[in-house]
C-alpha angles and dihedrals in degrees: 000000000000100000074054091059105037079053087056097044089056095049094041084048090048089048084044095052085044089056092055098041077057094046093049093050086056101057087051082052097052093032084053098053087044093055084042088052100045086050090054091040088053098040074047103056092049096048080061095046088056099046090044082047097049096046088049085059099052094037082056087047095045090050083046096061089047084062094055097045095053097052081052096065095029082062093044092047091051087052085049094051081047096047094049091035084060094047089044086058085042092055093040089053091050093036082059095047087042088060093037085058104045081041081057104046087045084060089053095051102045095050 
């Protein structure tokens, strides 16, 4: 009986050893698969960063051409004050000698 159960120690104690060499392999498995995700999480996480960044960047380029573009018309808005500030004046010269004139021909009439 007890050669029987010293045979089955050894082969319970090999099953036993077989168990842990699979369950080893298994953690260097898993540990394998973590160190491989945070690889991917990190790869991941930059690939973000440069396309935030990059959209950042177009989204600075489009406000920049607004910019531009609204210079341009401020510019073009001040030319177009001038240009009707110049033809006010013009008016406002005619629209005198308009009134010296009919003054003058008042005078005229009257006499």
């Amino acid at each position: 009986q007890l050669h029987l159960t010293m045979s089955e120690k050894n082969e319970l104690t090999k099953s036993l050893e077989r168990v842990q060499k699979k369950f080893q392999a298994k953690e260097g498995e898993i540990s394998e698969y973590k160190d491989r995700l945070l690889q991917a999480e990190k790869e991941h996480q930059e690939a973000n960063q440069k396309v935030n960044q990059k959209i950042n960047e177009v989204e600075i380029e489009v406000c920049h051409e607004k910019i531009s573009s609204l210079e341009h018309f401020i510019s073009s808005q001040k030319l177009e004050i001038e240009h009707l500030k110049s033809n006010k004046e013009q008016l406002n010269n005619s629209l005198k000698e308009a009134n010296e004139a009919v003054g003058e021909l008042l005078k005229t009439k009257v006499r």
